[in-house]
N, C-alpha and C positions, 0 to 999 in steps of 0.2 A: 504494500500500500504506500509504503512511503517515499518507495524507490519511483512507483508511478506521481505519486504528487512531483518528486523532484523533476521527473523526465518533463512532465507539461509546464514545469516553472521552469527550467532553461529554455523549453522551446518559444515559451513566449519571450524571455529573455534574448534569444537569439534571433528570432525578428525584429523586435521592437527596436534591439541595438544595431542590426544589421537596417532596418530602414532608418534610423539615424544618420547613417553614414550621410542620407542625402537630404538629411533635413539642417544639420550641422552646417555651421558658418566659416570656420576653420577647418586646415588639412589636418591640426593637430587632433582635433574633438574628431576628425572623420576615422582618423587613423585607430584613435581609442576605440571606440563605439564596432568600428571592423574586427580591432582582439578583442573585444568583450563579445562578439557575438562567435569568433571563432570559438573560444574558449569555452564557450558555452555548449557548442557543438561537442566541443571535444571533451567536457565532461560528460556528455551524455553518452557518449561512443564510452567513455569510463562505465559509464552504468551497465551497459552493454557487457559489460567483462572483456571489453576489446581495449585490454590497458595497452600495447602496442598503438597500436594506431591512436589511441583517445590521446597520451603522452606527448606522440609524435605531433599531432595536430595542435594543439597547446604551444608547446615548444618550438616548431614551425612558424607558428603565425605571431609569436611574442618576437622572435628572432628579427622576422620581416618586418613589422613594424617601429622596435627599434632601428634597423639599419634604413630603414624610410626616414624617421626624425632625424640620423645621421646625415643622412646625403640632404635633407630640406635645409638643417642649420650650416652645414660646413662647406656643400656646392652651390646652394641658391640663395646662401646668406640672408635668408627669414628668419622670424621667428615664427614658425610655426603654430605656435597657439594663437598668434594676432591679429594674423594673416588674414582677412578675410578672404572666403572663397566659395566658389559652389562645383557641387559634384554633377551637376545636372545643368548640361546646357543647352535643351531642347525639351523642355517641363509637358508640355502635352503628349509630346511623342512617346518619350521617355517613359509617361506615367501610363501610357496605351500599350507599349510592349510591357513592361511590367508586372499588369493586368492579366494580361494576356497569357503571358510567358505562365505566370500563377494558375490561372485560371485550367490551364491544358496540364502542368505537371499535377494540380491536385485531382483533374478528372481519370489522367492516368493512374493514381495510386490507388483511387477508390473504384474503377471499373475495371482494370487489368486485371483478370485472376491470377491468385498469387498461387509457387508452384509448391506442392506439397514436400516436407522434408522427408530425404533419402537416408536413409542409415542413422547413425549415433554421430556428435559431437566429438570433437578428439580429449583427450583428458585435459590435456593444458592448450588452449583454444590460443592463447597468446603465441605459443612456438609453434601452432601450424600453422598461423597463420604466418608468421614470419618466415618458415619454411617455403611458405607457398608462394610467397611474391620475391624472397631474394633465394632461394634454395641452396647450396652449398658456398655462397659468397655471400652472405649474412656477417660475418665479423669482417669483410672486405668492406662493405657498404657502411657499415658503421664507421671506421677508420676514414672513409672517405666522408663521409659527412661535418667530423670535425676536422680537416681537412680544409674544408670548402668555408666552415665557421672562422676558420682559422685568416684563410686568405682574403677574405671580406673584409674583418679589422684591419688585417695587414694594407690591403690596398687605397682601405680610405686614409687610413694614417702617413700610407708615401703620399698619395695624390693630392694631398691639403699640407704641404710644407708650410703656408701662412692662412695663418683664423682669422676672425674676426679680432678677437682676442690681442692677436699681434696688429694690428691692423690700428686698433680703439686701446689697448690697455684695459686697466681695472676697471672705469669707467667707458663704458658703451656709450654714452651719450657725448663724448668728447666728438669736437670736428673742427678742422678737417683728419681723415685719418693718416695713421702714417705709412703711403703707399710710396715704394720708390719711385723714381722718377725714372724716366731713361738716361743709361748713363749710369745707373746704380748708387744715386743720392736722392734718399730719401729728403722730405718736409721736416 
């Protein structure tokens, strides 16, 4: 009972924050409201007993969004939370496919007949499943995953040799900044 109360309170939690995304006036509030509804997802896929993937989806989509507020503050030089912005720039259209798009996957889920289960569940549900999608390079995929976490930091950190930071000092509001000049003499 109370695993089902919880499954209908994320779900609603995961719409409500997933249509956020476009009701929100910043990339920063979009980007929140996007991991709050993944995360929500991906407890429910925990409820599930599919900790594998429930984990992986969490952990995914926390990752991406931090490295989204990385590259908005350090290559577009925003602030992101201030930013005004909108995620929707064709509102009727937009809200027509939406509708629509809604409208067909839920008639799909409720008139498809669904296909009866075949056999028993495996004992630990978690390692067949990960069996089954990386099969015998399952510790390769992992290793390559922080790998790939790995070179992300790595890359933004060579590719921004100067912040804002360097740029403004302690004080952000200072101006003008201290950009070289050509010729390699700074203000």
């Amino acid at each position: 009972m109370i695993t089902a109360i919880s499954f209908w309170a994320l779900a609603v939690v995961a719409v409500l924050s997933g249509a956020a995304v476009f009701w929100v006036n910043s990339m920063a509030r979009a980007s929140y409201s996007l991991a709050l509804s993944f995360i929500a997802v991906g407890v429910q896929v925990l409820l599930l007993q599919q900790n594998y993937i429930g984990v992986v989806t969490i952990l995914m989509m926390v990752m991406e969004m931090a490295v989204m507020a990385v590259y908005m503050v350090m290559f577009m030089g925003m602030n992101p939370a201030l930013m005004p912005m909108s995620m929707v720039h064709d509102k009727r259209h937009a809200l027509a496919v939406a509708v629509g798009v809604f409208v067909a996957l839920t008639a799909g889920v409720l008139l498809v007949p669904w296909p009866a289960r075949r056999g028993a569940p495996a004992q630990d549900v978690t390692a067949a499943l990960g069996e089954e999608l990386m099969g015998p390079k399952m510790l390769a995929m992992i290793t390559v995953g922080v790998v790939m976490a790995v070179t992300i930091v790595a890359g933004v950190v060579l590719a921004a040799h100067r912040t804002r930071y360097d740029r403004f000092g302690d004080d952000l509001r200072r101006r003008p900044a201290h950009d070289p000049q050509p010729g390699g003499v700074g203000r």
